[in-house]
ChimeraX commands (.cxc) that place a marker at each C-alpha (Angstrom):
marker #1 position 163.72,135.19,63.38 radius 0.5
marker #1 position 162.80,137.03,65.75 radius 0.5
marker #1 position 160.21,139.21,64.25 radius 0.5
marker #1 position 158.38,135.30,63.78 radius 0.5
marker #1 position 158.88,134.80,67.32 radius 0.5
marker #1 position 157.05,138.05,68.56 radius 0.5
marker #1 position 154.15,137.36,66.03 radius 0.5
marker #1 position 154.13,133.65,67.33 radius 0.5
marker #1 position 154.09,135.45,71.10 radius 0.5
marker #1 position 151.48,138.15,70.72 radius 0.5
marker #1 position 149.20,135.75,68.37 radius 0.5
marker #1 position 149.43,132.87,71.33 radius 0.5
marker #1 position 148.81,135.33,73.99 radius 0.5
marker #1 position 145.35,137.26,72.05 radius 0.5
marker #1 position 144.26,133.20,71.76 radius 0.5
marker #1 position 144.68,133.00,75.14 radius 0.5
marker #1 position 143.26,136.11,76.16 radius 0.5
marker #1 position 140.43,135.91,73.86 radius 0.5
marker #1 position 139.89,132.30,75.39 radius 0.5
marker #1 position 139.66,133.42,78.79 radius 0.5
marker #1 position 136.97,136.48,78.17 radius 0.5
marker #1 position 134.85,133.06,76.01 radius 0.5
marker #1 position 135.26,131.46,79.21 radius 0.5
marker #1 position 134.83,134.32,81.41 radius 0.5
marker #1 position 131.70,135.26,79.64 radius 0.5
marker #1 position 130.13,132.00,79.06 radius 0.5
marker #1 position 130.90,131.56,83.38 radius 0.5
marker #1 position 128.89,134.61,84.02 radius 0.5
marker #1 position 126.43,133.34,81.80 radius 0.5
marker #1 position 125.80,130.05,83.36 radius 0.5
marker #1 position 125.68,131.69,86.59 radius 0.5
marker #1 position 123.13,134.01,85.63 radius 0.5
marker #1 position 120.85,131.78,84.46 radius 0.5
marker #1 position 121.69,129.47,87.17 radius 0.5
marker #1 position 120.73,132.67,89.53 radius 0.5
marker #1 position 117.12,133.45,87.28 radius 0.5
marker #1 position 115.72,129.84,87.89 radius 0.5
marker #1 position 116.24,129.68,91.47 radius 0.5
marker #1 position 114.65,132.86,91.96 radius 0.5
marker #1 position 111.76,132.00,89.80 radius 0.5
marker #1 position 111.46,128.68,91.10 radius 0.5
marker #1 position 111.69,130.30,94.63 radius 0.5
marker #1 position 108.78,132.64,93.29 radius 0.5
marker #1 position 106.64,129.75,91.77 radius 0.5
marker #1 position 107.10,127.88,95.06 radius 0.5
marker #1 position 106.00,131.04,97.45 radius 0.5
marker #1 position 102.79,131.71,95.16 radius 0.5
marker #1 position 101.65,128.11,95.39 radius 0.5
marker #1 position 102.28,127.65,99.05 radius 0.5
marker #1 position 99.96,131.00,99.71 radius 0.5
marker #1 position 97.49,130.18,97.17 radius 0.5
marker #1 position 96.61,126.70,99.00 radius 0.5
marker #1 position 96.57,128.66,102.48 radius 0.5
marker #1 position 94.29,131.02,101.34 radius 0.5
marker #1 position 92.22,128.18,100.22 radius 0.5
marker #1 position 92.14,126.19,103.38 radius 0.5
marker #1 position 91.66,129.57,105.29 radius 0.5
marker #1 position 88.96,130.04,103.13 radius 0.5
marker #1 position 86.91,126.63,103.20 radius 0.5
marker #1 position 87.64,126.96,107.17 radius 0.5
marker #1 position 85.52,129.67,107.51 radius 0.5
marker #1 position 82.99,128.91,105.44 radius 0.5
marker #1 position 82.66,125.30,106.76 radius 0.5
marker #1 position 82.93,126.89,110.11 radius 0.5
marker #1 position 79.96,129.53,108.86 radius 0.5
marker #1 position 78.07,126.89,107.66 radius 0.5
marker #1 position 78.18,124.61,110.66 radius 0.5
marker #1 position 77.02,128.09,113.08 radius 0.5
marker #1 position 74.16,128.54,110.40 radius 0.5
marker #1 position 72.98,124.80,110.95 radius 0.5
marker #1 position 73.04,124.72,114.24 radius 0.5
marker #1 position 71.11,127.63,114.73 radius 0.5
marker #1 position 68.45,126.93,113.08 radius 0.5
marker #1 position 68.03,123.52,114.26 radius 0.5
marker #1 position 67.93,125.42,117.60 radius 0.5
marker #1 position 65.23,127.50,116.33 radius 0.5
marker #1 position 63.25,125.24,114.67 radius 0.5
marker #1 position 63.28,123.09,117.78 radius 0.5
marker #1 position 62.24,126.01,120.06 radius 0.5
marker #1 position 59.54,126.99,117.33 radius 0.5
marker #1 position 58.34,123.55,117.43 radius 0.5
marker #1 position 58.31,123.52,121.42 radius 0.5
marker #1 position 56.42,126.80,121.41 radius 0.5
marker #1 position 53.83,126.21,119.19 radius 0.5
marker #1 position 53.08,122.59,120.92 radius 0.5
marker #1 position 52.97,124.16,124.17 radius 0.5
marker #1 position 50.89,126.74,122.75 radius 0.5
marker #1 position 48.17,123.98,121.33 radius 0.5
marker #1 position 48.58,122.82,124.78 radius 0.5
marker #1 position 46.95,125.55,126.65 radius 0.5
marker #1 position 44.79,126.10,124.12 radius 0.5
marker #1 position 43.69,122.45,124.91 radius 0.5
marker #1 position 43.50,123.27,128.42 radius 0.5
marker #1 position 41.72,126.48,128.41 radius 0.5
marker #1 position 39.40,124.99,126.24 radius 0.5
marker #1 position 38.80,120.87,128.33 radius 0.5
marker #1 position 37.06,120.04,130.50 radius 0.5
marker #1 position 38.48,119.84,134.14 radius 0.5
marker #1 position 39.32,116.36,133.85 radius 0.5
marker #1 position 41.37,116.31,130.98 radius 0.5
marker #1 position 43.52,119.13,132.61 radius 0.5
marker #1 position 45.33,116.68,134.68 radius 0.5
marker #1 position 46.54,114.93,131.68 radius 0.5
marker #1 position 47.63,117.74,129.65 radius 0.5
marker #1 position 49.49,119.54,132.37 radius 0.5
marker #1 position 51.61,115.93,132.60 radius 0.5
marker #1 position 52.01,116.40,128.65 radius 0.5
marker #1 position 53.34,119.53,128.56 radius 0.5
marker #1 position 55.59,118.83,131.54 radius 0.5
marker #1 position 56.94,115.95,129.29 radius 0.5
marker #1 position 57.10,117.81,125.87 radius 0.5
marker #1 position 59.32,121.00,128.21 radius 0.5
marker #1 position 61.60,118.20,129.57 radius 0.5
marker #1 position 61.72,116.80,126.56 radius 0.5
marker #1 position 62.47,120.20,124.49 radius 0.5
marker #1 position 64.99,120.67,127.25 radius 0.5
marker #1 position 66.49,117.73,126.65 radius 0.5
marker #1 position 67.19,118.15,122.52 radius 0.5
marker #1 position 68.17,121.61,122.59 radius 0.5
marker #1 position 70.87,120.79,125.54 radius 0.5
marker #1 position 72.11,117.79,123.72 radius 0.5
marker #1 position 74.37,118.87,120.98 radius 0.5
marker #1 position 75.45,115.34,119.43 radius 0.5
marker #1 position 71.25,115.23,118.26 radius 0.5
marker #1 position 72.18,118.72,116.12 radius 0.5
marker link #1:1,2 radius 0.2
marker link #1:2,3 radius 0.2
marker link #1:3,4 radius 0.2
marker link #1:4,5 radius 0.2
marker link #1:5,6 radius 0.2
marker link #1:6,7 radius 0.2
marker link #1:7,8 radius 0.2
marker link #1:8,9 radius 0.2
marker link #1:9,10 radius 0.2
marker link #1:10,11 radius 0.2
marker link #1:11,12 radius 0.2
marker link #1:12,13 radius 0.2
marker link #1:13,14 radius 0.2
marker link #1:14,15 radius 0.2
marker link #1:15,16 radius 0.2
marker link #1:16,17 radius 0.2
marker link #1:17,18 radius 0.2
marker link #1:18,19 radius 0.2
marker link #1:19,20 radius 0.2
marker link #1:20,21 radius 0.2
marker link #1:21,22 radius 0.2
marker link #1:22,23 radius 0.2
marker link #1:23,24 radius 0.2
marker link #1:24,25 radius 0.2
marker link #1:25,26 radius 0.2
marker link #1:26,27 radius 0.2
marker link #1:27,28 radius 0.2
marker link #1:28,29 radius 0.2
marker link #1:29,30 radius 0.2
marker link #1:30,31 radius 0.2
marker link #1:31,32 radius 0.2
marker link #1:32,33 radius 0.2
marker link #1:33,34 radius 0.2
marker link #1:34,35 radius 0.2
marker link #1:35,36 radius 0.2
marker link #1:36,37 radius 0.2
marker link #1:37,38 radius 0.2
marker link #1:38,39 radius 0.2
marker link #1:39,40 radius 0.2
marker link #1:40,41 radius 0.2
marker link #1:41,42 radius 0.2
marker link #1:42,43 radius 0.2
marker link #1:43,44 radius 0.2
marker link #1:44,45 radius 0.2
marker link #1:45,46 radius 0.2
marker link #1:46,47 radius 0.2
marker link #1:47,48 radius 0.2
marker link #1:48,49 radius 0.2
marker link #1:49,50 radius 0.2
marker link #1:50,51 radius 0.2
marker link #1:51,52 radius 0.2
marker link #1:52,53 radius 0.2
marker link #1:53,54 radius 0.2
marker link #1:54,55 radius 0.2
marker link #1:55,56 radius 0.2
marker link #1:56,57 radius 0.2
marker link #1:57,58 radius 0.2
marker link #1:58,59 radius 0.2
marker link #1:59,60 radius 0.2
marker link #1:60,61 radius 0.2
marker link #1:61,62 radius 0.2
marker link #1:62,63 radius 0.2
marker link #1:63,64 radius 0.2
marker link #1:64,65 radius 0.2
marker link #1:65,66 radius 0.2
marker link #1:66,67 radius 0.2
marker link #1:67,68 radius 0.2
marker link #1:68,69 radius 0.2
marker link #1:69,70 radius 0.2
marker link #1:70,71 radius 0.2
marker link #1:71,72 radius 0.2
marker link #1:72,73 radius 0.2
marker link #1:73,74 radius 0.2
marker link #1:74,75 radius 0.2
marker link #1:75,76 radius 0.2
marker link #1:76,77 radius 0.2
marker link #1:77,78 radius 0.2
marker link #1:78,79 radius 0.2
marker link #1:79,80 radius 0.2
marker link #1:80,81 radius 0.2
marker link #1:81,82 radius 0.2
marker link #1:82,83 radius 0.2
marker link #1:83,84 radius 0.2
marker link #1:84,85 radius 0.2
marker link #1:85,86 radius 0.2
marker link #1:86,87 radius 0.2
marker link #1:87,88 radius 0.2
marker link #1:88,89 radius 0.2
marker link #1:89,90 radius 0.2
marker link #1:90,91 radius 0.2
marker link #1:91,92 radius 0.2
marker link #1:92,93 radius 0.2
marker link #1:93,94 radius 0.2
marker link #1:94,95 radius 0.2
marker link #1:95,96 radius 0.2
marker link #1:96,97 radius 0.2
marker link #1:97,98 radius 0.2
marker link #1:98,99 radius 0.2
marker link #1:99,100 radius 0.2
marker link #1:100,101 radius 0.2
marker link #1:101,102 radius 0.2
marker link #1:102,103 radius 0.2
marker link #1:103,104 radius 0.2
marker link #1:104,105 radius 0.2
marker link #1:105,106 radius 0.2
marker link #1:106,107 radius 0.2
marker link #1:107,108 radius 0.2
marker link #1:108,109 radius 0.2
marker link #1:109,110 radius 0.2
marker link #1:110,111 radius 0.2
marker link #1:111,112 radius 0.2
marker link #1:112,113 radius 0.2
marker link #1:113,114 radius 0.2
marker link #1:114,115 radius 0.2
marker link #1:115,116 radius 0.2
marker link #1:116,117 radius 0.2
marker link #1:117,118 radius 0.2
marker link #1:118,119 radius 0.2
marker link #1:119,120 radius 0.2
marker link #1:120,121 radius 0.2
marker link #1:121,122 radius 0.2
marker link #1:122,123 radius 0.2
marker link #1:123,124 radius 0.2
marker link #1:124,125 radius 0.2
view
């Protein structure tokens, strides 16, 4: 009898041991895994988030770029413009007679203020 009840005792306590290393093990398991996704969802979550800043960063400065480019060479179209209609101008004058001079001296006052005018404004770029 009690060579049955040993047995009975050593058999119950392997079961239990062998249940508490499943449980142990499967435990560690979960909380591995558990312990991967966050990290790789952490990681997934990083690499998005710096992608799209480096995007916006990027179409900052070139919409920034591309704004400078305009706007300077509207400016330089407008001052080429203003030159070469000032230069007709005196051509005009050197080459009227004296009393068309009054008249194109008033034009190119008004084609200067005018010039002045558009490349000073910035809401007309």
């Amino acid at each position: 009898m009690v060579v049955v009840v040993v047995v009975v005792v050593v058999v119950v306590v392997e079961v239990v041991v062998v249940v508490v290393v499943v449980v142990v093990v499967v435990v560690v398991v979960v909380v591995v895994v558990v312990v991967v996704v966050v990290v790789v969802v952490v990681v997934v979550v990083v690499v998005v988030v710096v992608v799209v800043v480096v995007v916006v960063v990027v179409v900052v400065v070139v919409v920034i770029v591309v704004v400078v480019v305009v706007v300077v060479v509207v400016v330089v179209v407008v001052v080429v413009v203003v030159v070469v209609v000032v230069v007709v101008i005196v051509v005009v004058v050197v080459t009227a007679a004296p009393t068309t001079t009054a008249a194109v001296v008033v034009a190119v006052i008004v084609v200067l203020i005018v010039a002045c005018y558009v490349i000073s404004e910035p809401c007309l770029l």
